[in-house]
Structure formats: structure tokens, C-alpha cells
N, C-alpha and C positions, 0 to 999 in steps of 0.2 A: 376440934382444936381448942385447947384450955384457953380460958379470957385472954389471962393475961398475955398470950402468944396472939390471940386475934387485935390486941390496941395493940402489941408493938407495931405488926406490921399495918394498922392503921396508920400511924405514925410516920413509918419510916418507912412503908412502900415493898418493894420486891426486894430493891437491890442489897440490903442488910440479910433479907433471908436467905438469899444465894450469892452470896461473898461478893458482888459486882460493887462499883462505886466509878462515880463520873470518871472519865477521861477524855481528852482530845488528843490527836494523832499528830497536830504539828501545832506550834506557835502560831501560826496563822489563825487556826482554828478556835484559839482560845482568845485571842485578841478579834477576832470576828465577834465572838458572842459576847463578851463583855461591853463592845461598843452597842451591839442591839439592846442587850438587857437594859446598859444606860439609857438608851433610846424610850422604851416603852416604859422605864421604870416613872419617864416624867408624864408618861400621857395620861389625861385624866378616865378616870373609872378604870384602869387595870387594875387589878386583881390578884393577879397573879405572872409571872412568868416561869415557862421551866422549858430545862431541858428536857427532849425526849432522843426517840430511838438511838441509836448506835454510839450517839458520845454517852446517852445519861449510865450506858450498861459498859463502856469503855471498851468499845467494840469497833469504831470508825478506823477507816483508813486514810491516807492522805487523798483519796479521792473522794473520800464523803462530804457531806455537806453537814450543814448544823443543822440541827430539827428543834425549831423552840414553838411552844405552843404559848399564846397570849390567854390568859382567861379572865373573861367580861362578863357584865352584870344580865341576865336575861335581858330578851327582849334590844341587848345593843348590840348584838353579832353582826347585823347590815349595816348601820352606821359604822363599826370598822373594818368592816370588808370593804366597803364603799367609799369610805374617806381615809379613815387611821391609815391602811394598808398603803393608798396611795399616796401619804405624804410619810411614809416609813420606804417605798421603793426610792423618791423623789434624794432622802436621806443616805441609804447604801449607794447610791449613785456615786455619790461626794465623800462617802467613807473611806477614808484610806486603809484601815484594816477588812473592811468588808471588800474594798476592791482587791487588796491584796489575796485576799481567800479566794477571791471570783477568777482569779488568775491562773489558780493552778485545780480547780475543781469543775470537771465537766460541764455540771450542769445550774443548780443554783447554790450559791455559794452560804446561805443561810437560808431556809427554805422556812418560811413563818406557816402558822392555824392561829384560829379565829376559833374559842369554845367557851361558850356559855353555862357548860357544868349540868347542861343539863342532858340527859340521856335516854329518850326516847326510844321505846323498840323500833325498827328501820321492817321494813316489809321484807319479807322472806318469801319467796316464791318458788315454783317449780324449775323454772332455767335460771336463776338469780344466782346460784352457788349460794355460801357460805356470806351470810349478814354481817355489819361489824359492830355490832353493838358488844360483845364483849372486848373486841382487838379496841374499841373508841373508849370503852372506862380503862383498860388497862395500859393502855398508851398514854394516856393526858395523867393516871392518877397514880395505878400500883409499879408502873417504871420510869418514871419522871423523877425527875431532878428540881425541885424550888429554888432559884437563883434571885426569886425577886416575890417579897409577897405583902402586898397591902390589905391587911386586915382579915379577919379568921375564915374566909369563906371556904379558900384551898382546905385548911386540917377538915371544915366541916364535912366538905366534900369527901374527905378522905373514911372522914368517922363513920358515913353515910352509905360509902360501896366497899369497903375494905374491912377483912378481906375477900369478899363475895357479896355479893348481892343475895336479896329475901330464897329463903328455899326454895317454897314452894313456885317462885317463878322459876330456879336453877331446872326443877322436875322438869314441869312444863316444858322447858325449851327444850331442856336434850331432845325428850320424846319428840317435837316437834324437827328439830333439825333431823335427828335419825330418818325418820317420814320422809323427808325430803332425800335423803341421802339414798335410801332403796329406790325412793323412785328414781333419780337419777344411774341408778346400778341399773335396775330394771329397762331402762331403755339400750343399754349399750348394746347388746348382743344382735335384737332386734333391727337398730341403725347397719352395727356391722355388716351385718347378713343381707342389707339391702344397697350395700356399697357407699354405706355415710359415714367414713371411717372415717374425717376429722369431727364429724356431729357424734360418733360416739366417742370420740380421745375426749374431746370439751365434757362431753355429760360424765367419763371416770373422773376427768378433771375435779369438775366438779363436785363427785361426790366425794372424794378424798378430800378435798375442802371443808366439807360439811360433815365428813367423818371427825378432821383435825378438832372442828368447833366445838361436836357432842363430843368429844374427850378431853378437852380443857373445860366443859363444861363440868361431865362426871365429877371431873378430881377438884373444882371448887377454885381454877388457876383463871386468871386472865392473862388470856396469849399474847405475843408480839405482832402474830400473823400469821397468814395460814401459806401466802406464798413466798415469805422470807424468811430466814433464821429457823428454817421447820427442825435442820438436823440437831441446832443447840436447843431448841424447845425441847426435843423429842428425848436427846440424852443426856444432857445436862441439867432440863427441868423438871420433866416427867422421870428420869430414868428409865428409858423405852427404847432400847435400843433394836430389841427384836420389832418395835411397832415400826421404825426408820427404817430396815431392811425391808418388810413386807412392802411398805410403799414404794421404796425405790425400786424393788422388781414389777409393784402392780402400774407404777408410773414412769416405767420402762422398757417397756413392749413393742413389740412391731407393728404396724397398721395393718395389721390382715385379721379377720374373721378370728382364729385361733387364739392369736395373742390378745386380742381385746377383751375375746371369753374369759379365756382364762386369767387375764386380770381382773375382770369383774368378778371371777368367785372369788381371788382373794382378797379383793376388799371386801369383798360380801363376808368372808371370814374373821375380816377386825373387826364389822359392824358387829357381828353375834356376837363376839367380844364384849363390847359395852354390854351386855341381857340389861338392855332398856327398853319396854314396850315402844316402837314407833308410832307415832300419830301424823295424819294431816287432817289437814282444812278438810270440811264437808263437802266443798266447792273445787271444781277441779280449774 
């Protein structure tokens, strides 16, 4: 990717690169988020605020909720998960546009994160599925929205992961996830044949999870997610439409012995796909 294509999207994130730009799905919704952003825009040490998933990609429905993530200085993530958060609930109580959103939305009507900027690999394990350390940079940085920002730490951050994180860790982990991906293949058949036919739908589950991860990883993209929005990731971001049909046959199966095989070769057939040597841990 030429420089000057890696700072724009340092800059200005996903959504300039694939035509997206914020929206929300009703008046309610944009009178909700204005009222929070004013909220945290006064509380001390924020940093940042922004919108994230489904408004910042113009994507919500009237039954979404708002997704805004707060970004704080290390080291203060408890202090306002512990305090800020509860006199920011104590606040939408008494909001009249927050109540009004809370009115016709299921479940929470502004749904707040607490992120420090900083991003630690997360443990990957053999039953764990798919890690989110790439869905947690690409959510808080490359598909966010800045609505609110005090002082340069957001661009920095921005300058810092975007558009990708260091190669040679990008190598590493595919091979590392893949590893894990066959091993999860490799059990299905196995459970099936011994009548554990929800313990092997969880392990294809799972590794179509962790297939999704080493190919956003490959292509140098930070995902939305591995169990939402797969179908616009897959065709609208990737351009992968034959890889969305293979999954939705391989994650459409009957629970019996047969179907579960035979899903497990075809995802065993997009893993070949990636020709990424797989690795794990030495320790099982």
C-alpha cells in the first residue's frame, strides 16, 4: 500500500475507504448521542469520544442502540468503570433524550466502553474460538467516529495501528490462529462419531471464527466481528463472496455424523486457502 494511502486511512479510518460515513436511524438516536457526548465531553481525563459499530458505518436500525466508546488515559480504565460509569448511568436516567431512545430500543439505549488505547494480545486458546484483539483495534480506531476529542492522543493512536499493526506480528498470528483453527476442525468428526454433535457444531463454530480472523488477518483488514456483519465484511469488504457461500453451507448442516464431516472438509478447504503454515503452542 503506497505511503500516502497508508496516513490517509491513518487519519480518517475505514469509513472514507469504503464510502460509509456516520448515520443514525431516527432523531431519537442522534439526540441520545449528543446528549452523552456532551456528558463525558465535560468529564475530566477523557480523551476521546467516538462513535462505534452500526451508527459510525451508517448501518443501525430503529432498534439499535448507540455504541460510543470513552477513551481514558492508562492505568484510569477502573476508576471509570467504577465511578465515571456510575454517575454517567445515575445521568441517562434523568435524560430526556436518553430516556426517550430507551423507549423504543430493546435493550440499552446508549450502550457506553471504557478503553485505554491500549491493546494487549488477549489469550488464544484451544476451546476459546477466535481472540479479539484485532475486532478491539478495529472497532475503537479503524471504524469509529470522533465526536469528541481532547488532545492528540486519539490521531496518535490512530498513527500507531493504522492501517495494520507491525508485520511481523500480522505473520505470527495468522499462523498461530490457523493452528488453532485445524485443531478445532480436527475434533469435529471425531466428537460427531461419538454422539457429541452440539460439542462438534461449537468446535466448526469455532473454527470458522478463527478461519474469519486468519483472513482479515491475511488481507491486513481489521474486522467488525467474526459473529456479526460476516455477510457485508465478506462481500462488501473483502469481496469474497464465494468464501460467504462456502460458510453458510459449512455452517448449515444437519447434526448427524455426515453433515458435520462434511462440513469440516469444507472448511478445511478455505483453511488450505489461506497456504499459511499453521502453528501452536508447544504445550497442549
Amino acid at each position: 500500500m503506497p505511503r500516502g494511502d497508508r496516513r490517509r486511512i491513518a487519519l480518517s479510518g475505514y469509513l472514507d475507504l469504503f464510502g460509509l460515513e456516520p448515520g443514525y436511524p431516527t432523531q431519537h438516536h442522534a439526540a441520545a448521542a449528543t446528549s452523552a457526548v456532551a456528558y463525558w465531553a465535560k468529564v475530566s481525563d477523557v480523551e476521546a469520544v467516538l462513535l462505534t459499530c452500526s451508527c459510525a458505518r451508517n448501518q443501525a436500525v430503529p432498534a439499535s442502540c448507540v455504541d460510543l466508546a470513552v477513551l481514558v488515559p492508562p492505568g484510569e480504565d477502573e476508576r471509570f468503570w467504577h465511578q465515571e460509569m456510575r454517575r454517567f448511568a445515575a445521568f441517562a436516567e434523568r435524560d430526556e433524550a436518553i430516556q426517550d431512545l430507551d423507549a423504543i430500543v430493546p435493550w440499552s439505549a446508549v450502550d457506553m466502553d471504557i478503553s485505554t488505547g491500549e491493546f494487549a494480545i488477549p489469550h488464544h486458546g484451544y476451546t476459546t474460538g477466535a481472540d479479539d484483539h484485532e475486532v478491539h483495534i478495529g472497532n475503537l480506531l479503524a471504524w469509529s467516529v470522533p465526536l469528541h476529542t481532547q488532545g492528540p492522543r486519539f490521531e496518535e493512536l490512530c498513527d500507531q495501528w493504522l492501517p495494520y499493526y507491525e508485520e511481523s506480528v500480522a505473520i505470527e498470528r495468522q499462523a498461530m490462529v490457523l493452528g488453532y483453527a485445524r485443531n478445532n476442525l480436527d475434533h469435529v468428526r471425531p466428537y460427531a462419531r461419538r454422539g457429541l454433535l452440539f460439542q462438534a457444531r461449537k468446535r466448526l463454530q469455532d473454527a470458522a471464527e478463527e478461519y474469519l480472523q486468519a483472513l482479515f488477518i491475511k488481507h491486513r483488514l481489521y474486522p467488525i466481528a467474526y459473529d456479526k456483519w460476516v455477510a457485508y465484511q465478506l462481500t462488501d469488504v473483502l469481496g469474497a463472496e464465494r468464501i460467504l457461500l462456502s460458510l453458510q453451507q459449512a455452517l448449515g448442516v444437519e447434526l448427524t455424523v455426515d453433515g458435520l464431516s462434511r462440513a469440516a472438509s469444507l472448511l478445511g478447504e478455505l483453511l488450505d486457502d489461506l497456504a499459511q503454515p499453521a502453528t501452536l503452542p508447544t504445550t497442549s
